[in-house]
N, C-alpha and C positions, 0 to 999 in steps of 0.2 A: 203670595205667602212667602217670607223670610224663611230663612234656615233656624233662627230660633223659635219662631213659630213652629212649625215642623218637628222641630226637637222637645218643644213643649207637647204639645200634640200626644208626638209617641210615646214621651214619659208617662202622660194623665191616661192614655190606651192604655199601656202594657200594666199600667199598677191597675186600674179599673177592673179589664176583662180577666185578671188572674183574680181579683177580692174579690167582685161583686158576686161570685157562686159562694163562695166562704159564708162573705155575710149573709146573704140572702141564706145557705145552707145551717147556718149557724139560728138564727132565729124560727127556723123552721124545725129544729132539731136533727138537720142530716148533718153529715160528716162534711159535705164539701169538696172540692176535689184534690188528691195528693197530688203535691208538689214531685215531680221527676225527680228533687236532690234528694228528697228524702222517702228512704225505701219503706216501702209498704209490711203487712203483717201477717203471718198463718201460721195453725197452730193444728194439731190430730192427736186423736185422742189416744192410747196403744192399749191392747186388749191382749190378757196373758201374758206369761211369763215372759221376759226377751234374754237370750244368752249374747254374749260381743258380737257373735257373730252377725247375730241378725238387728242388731242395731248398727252395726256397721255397716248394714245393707240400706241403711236410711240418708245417708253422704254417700255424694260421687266418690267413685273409688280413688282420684285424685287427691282425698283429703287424708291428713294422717287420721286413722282408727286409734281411739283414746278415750277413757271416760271423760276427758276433758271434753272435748268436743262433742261425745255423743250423747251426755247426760243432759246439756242445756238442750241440744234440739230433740231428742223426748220428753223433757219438761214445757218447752216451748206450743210444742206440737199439740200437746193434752190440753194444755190453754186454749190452743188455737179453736180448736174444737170442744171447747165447754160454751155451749151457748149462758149458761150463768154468768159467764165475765163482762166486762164493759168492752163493747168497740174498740174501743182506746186500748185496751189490755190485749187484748185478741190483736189488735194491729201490730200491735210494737212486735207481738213473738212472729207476727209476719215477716217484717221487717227480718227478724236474727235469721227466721229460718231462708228468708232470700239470700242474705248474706250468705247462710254454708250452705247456697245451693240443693236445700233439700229434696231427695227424688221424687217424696208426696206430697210438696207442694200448689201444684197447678194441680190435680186432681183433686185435691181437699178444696182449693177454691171455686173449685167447677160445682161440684156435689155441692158444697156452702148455696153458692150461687142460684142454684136452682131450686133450691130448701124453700117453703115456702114458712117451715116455723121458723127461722130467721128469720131476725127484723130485718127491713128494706135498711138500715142503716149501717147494718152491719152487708148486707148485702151488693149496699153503694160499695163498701168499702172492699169487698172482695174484685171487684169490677177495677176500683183502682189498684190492687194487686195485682191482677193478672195484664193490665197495660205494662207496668214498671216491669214485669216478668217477660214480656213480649218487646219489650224495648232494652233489653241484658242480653236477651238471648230468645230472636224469632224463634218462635214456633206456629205451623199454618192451624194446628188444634187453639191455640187460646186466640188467633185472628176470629177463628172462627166461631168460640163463643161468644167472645165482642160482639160480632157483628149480631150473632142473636141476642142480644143484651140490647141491640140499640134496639127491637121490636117488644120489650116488655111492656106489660100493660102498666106495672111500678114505676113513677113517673122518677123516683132517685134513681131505680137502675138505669131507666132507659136515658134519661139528662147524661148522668154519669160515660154510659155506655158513646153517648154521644158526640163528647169532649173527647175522650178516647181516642175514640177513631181518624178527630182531627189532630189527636197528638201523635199516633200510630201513622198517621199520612202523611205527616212534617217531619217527623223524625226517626221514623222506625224503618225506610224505607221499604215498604210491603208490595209493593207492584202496581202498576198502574189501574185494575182491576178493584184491588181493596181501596186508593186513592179514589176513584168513582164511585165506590160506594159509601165513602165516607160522605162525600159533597151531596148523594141523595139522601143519607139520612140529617144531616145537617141541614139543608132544605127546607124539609119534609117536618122536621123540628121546626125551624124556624115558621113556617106558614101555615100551621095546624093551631087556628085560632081560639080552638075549643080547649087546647091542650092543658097540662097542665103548666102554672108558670115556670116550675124547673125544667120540664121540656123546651120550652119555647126558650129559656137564657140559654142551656145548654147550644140550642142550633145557632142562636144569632152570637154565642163565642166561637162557638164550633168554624159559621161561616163565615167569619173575621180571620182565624186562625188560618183556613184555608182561604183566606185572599179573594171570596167568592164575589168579584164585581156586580154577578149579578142579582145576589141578593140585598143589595146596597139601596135600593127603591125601598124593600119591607126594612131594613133596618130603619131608615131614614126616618118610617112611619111610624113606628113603634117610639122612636127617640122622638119626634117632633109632637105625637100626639096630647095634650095633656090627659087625655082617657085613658092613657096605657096605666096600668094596676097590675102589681104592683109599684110603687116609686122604683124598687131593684131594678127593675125589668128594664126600664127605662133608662136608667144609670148604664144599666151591662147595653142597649141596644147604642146609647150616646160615645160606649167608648169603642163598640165594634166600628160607629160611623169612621172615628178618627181613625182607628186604623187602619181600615178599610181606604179611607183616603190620602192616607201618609201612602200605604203600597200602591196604591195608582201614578202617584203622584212621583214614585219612583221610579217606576215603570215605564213613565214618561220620558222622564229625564235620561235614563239610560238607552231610550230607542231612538237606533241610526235614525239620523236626519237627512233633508236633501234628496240626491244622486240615489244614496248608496240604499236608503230605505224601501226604495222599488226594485223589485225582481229582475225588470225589464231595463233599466239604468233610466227610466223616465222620470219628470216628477211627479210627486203625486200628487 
């Protein structure tokens, strides 16, 4: 295999395993998964009267106290928390109120999260809130409802919750503890044949993202099968293959050779 092979390869991965949840999520009528560049949405509702003071209790104390500043994230906020509004509208005041670090925000999307009268879509979408919010600024509280998000029986939350944790264990740097536990529910995603199909792409992006060699046999199969249903599935499992073997294939090339590759200075 050529280097423009290779380079080919990784282009048709990276653009594949980042769309095929979109499309696949888009025709199913979920959200799909946020993009890291762009930040996610929360909103709360406020109940009674509020004087400066106590909206200035709603921004770190770091931020200038102003109605400039504090009336959009009380507006935002009431959004955030109107289940009337669209996903989309709800998300965007996520988004501002990430932006000015609002102090109710990880809690409003916890309480969201666990709401069972929220849609699962709106509920996807909180799950990608609190990733973006845990990759700005660790916190072991929102690790940890992730990680309970990857065991919902909501087959968007738990897909969703799933990617997460592989994006939390590539780039959030959470400890070698939460990286294990990313790769067993990624797994467990992945080979849970009864599951639903946004679980199973969720795990076989999930264990591409985490470079999981050993899941590379069930990817293989799901990509090589014509059975696999849906077309998505198959699509997401064909471009975890490539990358899955662009990183091996790296892997290789960068390990000492010879002398120097044995411990013992022998060959191997």
């Amino acid at each position: 295999m050529n280097k423009r092979t290779i380079a080919v390869g990784l282009a048709v991965a990276v653009l594949a395993s980042t769309g095929v949840a979109w499309v696949l999520a888009s025709r199913s009528g979920s959200p799909g998964f946020a993009a890291p560049v762009h930040r996610s949405p929360v909103h709360e509702s406020v109940h009674g009267p509020r004087t400066l003071a106590h909206l200035a209790s709603d921004q770190r104390p770091t931020e200038a106290v102003g109605l400039g500043v504090v009336e959009p994230a009380l507006a935002a906020r009431r959004r955030l928390l109107d289940s009337g509004l669209s996903e989309s509208v709800r998300n965007n005041d996520a988004n501002e109120l990430r932006r000015l670090h609002n102090l109710h925000l990880i809690s409003d999307l916890t309480r969201m999260l666990w709401d069972e009268n929220e849609t699962p879509k709106w509920r996807n979408y909180c799950v990608q809130q609190l990733t973006q919010c845990y990759l700005e600024e660790p916190e072991e509280r929102i690790l940890d409802t992730i990680l309970k998000a990857a065991e919902s029986p909501v087959p968007m939350v738990r897909s969703c919750a799933v990617w997460s944790l592989a994006l939390i264990a590539t780039d959030g740097f959470p400890g070698p503890e939460a990286v294990e536990k990313a790769k067993q529910v990624a797994l467990a995603a992945l080979r849970e044949e009864d599951a639903h199909v946004l679980i199973r792409t969720g795990g076989v992006q999930a264990s591409a993202r985490l470079g999981l060699g050993e899941a590379l046999p069930d990817i293989r199969r799901l990509a090589g099968s014509e059975e696999t249903r849906p077309a998505s599935l198959r699509v997401a499992a064909v471009a975890a293959v490539l990358l899955l073997v662009v990183g091996l294939l790296a892997t290789l090339r960068l390990a000492p050779r010879g002398r120097a590759a044995c411990a013992g200075g022998g060959r191997p």
